[in-house]
C-alpha positions, -999 to +999 in steps of 0.1 A: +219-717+238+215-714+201+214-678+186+184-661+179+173-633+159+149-612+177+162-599+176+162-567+185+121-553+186+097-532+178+077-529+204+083-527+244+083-563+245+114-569+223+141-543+239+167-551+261+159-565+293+174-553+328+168-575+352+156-562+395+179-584+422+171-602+453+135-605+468+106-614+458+101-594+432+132-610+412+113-641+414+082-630+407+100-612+370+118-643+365+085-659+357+076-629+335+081-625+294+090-589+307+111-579+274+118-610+253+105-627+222+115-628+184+115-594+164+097-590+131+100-566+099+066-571+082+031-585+095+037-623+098+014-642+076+018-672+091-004-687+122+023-695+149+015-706+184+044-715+210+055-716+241+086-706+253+108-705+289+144-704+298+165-705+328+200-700+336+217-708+367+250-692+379+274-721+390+299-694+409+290-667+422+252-645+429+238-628+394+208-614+386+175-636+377+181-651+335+149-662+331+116-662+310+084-677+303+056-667+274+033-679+253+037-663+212+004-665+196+004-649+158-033-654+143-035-640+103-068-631+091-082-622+127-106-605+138-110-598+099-096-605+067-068-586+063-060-583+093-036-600+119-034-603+158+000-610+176+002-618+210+031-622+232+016-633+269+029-643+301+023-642+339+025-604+342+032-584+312+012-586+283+025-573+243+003-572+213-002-557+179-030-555+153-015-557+119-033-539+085-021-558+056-015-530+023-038-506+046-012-479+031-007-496-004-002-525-024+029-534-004+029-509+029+011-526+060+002-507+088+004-519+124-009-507+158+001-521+195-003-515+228+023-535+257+023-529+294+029-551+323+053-557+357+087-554+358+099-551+323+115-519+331+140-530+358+176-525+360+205-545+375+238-531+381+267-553+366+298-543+368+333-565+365+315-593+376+300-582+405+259-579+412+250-546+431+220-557+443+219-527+461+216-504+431+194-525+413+160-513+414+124-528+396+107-512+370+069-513+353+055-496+326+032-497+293+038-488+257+015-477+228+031-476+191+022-472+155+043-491+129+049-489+091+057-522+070+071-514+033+077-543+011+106-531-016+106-558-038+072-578-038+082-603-068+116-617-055+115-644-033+138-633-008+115-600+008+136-566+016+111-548+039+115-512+058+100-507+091+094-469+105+081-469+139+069-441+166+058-453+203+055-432+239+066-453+265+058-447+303+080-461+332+077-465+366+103-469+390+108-484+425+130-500+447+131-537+455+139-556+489+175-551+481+178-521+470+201-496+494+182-471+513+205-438+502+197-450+467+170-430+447+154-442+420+153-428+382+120-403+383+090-424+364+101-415+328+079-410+299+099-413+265+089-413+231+109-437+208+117-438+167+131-468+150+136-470+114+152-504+100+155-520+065+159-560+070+162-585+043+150-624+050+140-630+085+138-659+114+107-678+128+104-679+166+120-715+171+147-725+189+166-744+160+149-735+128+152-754+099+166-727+074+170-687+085+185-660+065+188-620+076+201-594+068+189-562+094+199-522+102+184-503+123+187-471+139+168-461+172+163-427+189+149-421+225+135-389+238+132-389+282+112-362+294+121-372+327+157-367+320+181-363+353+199-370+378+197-408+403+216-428+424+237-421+454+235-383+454+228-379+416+259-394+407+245-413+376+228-397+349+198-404+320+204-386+290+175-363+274+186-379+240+200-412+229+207-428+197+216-464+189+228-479+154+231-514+146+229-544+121+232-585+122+238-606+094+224-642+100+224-675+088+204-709+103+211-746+074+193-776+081+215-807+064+184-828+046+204-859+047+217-861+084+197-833+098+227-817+112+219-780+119+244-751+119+235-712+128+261-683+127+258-645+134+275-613+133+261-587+153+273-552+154+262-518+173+269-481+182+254-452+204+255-418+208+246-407+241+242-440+256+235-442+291+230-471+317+192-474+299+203-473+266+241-488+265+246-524+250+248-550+273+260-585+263+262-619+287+243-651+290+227-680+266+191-679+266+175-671+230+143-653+235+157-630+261+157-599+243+151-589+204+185-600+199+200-616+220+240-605+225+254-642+239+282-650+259+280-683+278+288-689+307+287-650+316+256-635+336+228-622+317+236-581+305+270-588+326+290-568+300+281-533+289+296-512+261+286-480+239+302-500+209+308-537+199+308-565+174+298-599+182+303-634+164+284-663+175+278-698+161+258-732+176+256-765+159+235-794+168+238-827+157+213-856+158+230-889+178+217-909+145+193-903+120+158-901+132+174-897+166+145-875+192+185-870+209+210-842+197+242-830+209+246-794+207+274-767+206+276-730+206+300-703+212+307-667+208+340-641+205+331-600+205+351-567+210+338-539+229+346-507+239+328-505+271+307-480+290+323-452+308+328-467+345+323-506+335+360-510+324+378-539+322+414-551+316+405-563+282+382-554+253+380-588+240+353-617+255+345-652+246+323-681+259+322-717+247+294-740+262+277-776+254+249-799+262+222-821+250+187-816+235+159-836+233+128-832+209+100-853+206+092-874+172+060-846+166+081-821+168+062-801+193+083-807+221+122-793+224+140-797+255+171-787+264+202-782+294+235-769+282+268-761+301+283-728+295+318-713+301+329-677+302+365-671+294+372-636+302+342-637+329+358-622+364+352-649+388+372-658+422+375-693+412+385-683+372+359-683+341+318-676+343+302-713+344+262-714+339+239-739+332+205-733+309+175-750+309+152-745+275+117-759+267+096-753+235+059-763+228+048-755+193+010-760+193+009-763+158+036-789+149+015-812+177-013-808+153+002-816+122+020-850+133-021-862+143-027-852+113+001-878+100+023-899+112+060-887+121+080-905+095+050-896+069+056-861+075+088-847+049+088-808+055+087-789+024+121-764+021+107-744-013+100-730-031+080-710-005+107-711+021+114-675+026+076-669+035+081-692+067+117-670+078+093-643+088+084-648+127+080-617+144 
């Protein structure tokens, strides 16, 4: 649907997601957070409590699970002052991190965070529009990590933070139902990961925020100790060492007179190394499927994969009158990418276009919404991708401020403390 920051992450919970195939256990992950959720730069300092799930459902053709279902919980000053607790929970995987606010310094946080849970490690084989279900395999694991917050410029209003962050990472993987019998899965893989990342402004964990600005870079190595050979007689490969580079530049407006709301984004990325595990992968429209999210509607989820692109996308929803709890929305996105070594394709250029309707209720807690999607370039027998996503958000806290005061009482205030509310992790 609309585009979303988080973003790519900082811990296990917010890196690309790779979906298992067929069987129960596809089901069982499609209920799962598994690796989605909004991405942060600093310690948020703001209690936020939502829910959030998402479903696509291929219209032509069988594709891997698009789905997800969590609950974000970010509690400041708990379990003391000075500190904060972030939660990201759902069904079977579990992500957190206890924040230190100016543990370091004045403006340097400190952060700790443990993640671990079902599925969150599984892969599914895409290639030219086709779903190898039979060398798509499932995948569990758990993450520790220590994170540094730096705050460069602590009396402007828009923040400029740098994050450094270290984490081991422990995979385990197995085949599914599906999954072909002369196939052999990756050994379990322990890797260490680095990110370092300078971001400027920020986005809150909504699916249509009233204002966003960002401005992120961030470069991420990975370390397997398990590196090797897998597949049908070792004829795929993970790489010892990997190394990622990429940046988005963001924008969300929120019209005060008609409400109309607008978000663009350009997304760019490059590797070094990349292998299936660590190679972009763009396709699909839900928002809080991975730290950032690479859309294409209408295309399966991770459908495309590339060691380098750059990807435009843009959604805008407008309110059927004033007041109106109805909204049309639309959305789109264009990229160029120079693909993965054995996912070629006649072109390098892909697009998507897709519509729908949203619904929210006059608190503001409740956002619902279906949308149609359409992917041009999307290798289908019967032409284009076509999907259709459901989204629903509960935001806990918005509930409690309308019974705190009626609806058309309740004017939200834009500054001048805006940029403190961009922050969501």
């Amino acid at each position: 649907m609309m585009p979303s920051s988080n973003q790519p992450h900082e811990s296990t919970v917010f890196r690309r997601i790779r979906r298992s195939g067929g069987g129960w256990a596809a089901w069982l992950a499609a209920a799962a957070l598994l690796r989605s959720g909004p991405a942060a730069a600093q310690i948020d300092p703001h209690l936020r409590r939502v829910v959030q799930t998402g479903y696509t459902l291929p219209l032509h053709e069988y594709g891997p699970i698009a789905a997800y279902a969590f609950y974000y919980h970010n509690r400041p000053d708990f379990p003391r002052t000075n500190q904060t607790l972030r939660l990201a929970l759902s069904p079977v995987y579990v992500d957190g991190e206890l924040g230190f606010r100016e543990l370091i310094g004045p403006q340097t946080d400190f952060a700790v965070g443990l993640a671990g849970g079902g599925f969150a490690d599984s892969y599914a084989e895409l290639r030219r529009g086709n779903f190898f279900t039979g060398e798509s395999f499932v995948g569990h694991g758990f993450e520790g990590s220590a994170s540094v917050y730096h705050r460069f410029n602590p009396e402007r209003r828009l923040p400029v933070f740098g994050i450094l962050r270290a984490s081991m990472h422990q995979a385990f993987y197995a085949k599914n139902d599906d999954t072909a019998s002369t196939f052999h899965v990756p050994d379990d893989q322990p890797d260490f990961r680095l990110r370092v990342g300078v971001q400027a402004g920020g986005r809150a964990p909504y699916l249509v925020p009233r204002l966003a600005g960002e401005l992120k870079v961030v470069y991420d190595y990975e370390h397997r100790f398990n590196a090797g050979p897998y597949g049908f007689n070792g004829d795929r490969w993970l790489n010892a060492d990997t190394h990622r580079y990429w940046g988005r530049a963001l924008l969300a407006y929120t019209f005060p007179q008609t409400e109309h709301q607008f978000e663009v984004s350009l997304t760019a990325g490059g590797s070094v190394n990349a292998d299936r595990f660590s190679m972009y992968q763009l396709g699909g429209s839900l928002p809080f499927i991975s730290e950032v999210p690479l859309y294409l509607p209408g295309y399966h989820l991770d459908e495309i994969s590339a060691d380098r692109f750059a990807l435009f996308a843009g959604s805008y929803v407008l309110p059927l009158w004033r007041e109106s709890c109805w909204a049309l929305t639309a959305y789109g996105a264009a990229g160029w990418v120079d693909y993965h070594s054995g996912f070629e394709q006649a072109g390098n250029f892909h697009s998507g276009a897709g519509g729908g309707i949203l619904y929210r209720s006059r608190s503001r807690a409740w956002l619902l919404g279906v949308t149609y999607g359409y992917g041009f370039q999307a290798i289908r027998a019967e032409g284009g991708g076509q999907s259709v996503t459901f989204v629903l958000q509960y935001d806990v806290d918005a509930d409690v401020k309308f019974h705190r005061a009626p609806f058309w009482k309740w004017k939200p205030k834009m500054f001048p403390k805006i940029w403190n509310g961009l922050l969501g992790r």
